[in-house]
N, C-alpha and C positions, 0 to 999 in steps of 0.2 A: 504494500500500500504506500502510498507516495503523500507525507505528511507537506501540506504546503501552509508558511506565515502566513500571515492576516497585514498587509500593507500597516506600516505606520500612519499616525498622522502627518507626517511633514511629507511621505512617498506618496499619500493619496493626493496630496495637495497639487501635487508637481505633476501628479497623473493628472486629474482634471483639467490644471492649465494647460498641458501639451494637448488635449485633446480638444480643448476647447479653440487652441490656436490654429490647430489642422482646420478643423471645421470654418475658423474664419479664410483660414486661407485657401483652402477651394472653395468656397464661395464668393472668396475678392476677386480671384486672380483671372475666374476664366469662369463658363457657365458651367454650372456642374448639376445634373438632373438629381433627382428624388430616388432611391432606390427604396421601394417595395418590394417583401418577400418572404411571400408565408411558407411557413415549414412544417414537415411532417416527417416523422421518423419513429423507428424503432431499434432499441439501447438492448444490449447485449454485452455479454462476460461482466457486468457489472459485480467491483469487489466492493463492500461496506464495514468498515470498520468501526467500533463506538469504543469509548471505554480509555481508562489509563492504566501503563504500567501493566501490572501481573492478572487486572482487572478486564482486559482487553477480551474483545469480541470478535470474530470475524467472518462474514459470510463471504461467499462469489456465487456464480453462475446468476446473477437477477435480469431478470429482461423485464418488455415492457415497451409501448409507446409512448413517444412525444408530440406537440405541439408546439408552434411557435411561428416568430417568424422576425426580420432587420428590417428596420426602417432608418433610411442615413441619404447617403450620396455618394455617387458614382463619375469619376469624371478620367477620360483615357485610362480607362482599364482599374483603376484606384477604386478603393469605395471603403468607406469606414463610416461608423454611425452604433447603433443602440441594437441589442439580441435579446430576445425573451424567449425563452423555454420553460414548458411545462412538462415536467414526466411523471407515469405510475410506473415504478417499479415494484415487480415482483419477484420477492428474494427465494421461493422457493424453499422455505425454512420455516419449519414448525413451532420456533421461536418470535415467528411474525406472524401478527393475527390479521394485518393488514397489510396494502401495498405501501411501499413508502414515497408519498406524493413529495415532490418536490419546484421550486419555483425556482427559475432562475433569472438574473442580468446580468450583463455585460457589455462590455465596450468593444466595439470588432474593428481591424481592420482586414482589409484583404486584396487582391489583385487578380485580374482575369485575364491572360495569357491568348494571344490569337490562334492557339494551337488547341482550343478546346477545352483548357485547363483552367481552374481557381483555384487560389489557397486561399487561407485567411485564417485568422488570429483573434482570442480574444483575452481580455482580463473579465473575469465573474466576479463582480464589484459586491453584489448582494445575492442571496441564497438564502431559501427556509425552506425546510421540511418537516411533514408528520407522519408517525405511524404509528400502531398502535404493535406491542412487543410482550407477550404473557401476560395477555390482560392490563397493561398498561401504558397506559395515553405516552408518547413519546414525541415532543414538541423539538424541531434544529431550528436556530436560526445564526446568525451575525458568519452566514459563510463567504465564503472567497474562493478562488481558484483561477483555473485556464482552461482555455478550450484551444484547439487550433484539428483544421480540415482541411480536404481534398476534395475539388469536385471536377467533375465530367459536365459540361456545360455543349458537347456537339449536338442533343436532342433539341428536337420545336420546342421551347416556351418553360420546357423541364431540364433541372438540374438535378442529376445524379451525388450525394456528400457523402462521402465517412467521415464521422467526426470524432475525436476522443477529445473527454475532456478529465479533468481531476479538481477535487475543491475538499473545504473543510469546513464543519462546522464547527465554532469555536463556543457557543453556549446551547446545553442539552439540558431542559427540562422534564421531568419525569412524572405524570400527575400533578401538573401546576407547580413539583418542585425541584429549582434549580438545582443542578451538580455541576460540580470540578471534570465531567466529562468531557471530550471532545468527540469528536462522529470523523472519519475520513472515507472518500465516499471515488472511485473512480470508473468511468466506463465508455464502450464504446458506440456509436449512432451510427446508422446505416438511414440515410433519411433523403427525401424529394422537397425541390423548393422550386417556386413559381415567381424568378425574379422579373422583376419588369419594373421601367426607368420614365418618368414623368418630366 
């Protein structure tokens, strides 16, 4: 499992501005369209981790679909802007009475190559999850992470993505009450997306 930090204050700050600068600068420098693009996918080998120390938990194999989708700007191949995902994962463990839902955002950027290719990139700024785990309510929230993809972009109007992403959740509540746990959580998406540019 791939434990990732949680930005500092003074890293988020510097994230923001850089992001915020991009954004004025393709939109100064030159006309840069709207990118629209809902997404849909399905997450597999998913590993989940909870727990500290000698206390630790660990599942894999969870699948599951997602929803989502960017909304940003695109301009010569460039595009960076905002990611939301929704996914139900199902850990396949008799430990879990429930799917473990989860919410994500993030910050993307990426580039689409005249060869039929995208990549892209993101920081998962914010993250919450629930699930319910032997009869108890189990609440993530303040997580963080990355994501970064591969896409197939030669079909009509459809983008083909593998995505992996990894994140954390830094505060787990249990029945409304807090513990010293943390949750690590990573997996991979096989998903279709209907970009289109205004």
């Amino acid at each position: 499992i791939i434990t990732l930090h949680q930005l500092g204050g003074s890293s988020m700050k510097h994230f923001l501005s850089l992001f915020v600068f991009t954004v004025l600068f393709f939109t100064g420098t030159a006309r840069a369209d709207l990118l629209i693009e809902p997404v849909v996918g399905y997450n597999f080998g998913t590993k989940f981790t909870i727990g500290e120390g000698s206390n630790t938990d660990s599942y894999s194999g969870g699948s599951g679909p997602s929803f989502g989708g960017r909304l940003g700007y695109t301009q010569l191949g460039f595009q960076l802007g905002l990611d939301y995902l929704n996914s139900s994962i199902d850990m396949d463990d008799n430990d879990f009475d429930k799917d473990i839902d989860m919410s994500e955002w993030a910050a993307f950027v990426g580039f689409e190559f005249p060869i039929m290719l995208r990549v892209y990139a993101g920081y998962i700024f914010s993250a919450t999850g629930e699930t319910e785990a032997s009869n108890i309510k189990v609440e993530m929230s303040k997580g963080s992470g990355y994501k970064a993809g591969l896409g197939f972009t030669g079909l009509p109007f459809v983008d083909i993505n593998i995505e992996y992403r990894a994140g954390t959740f830094d505060e787990i509540e249990y029945a409304g009450t807090e513990s010293d746990d943390t949750a690590d959580y990573k997996s991979i998406m096989l998903g279709l997306s209907l970009p289109f540019s205004i």
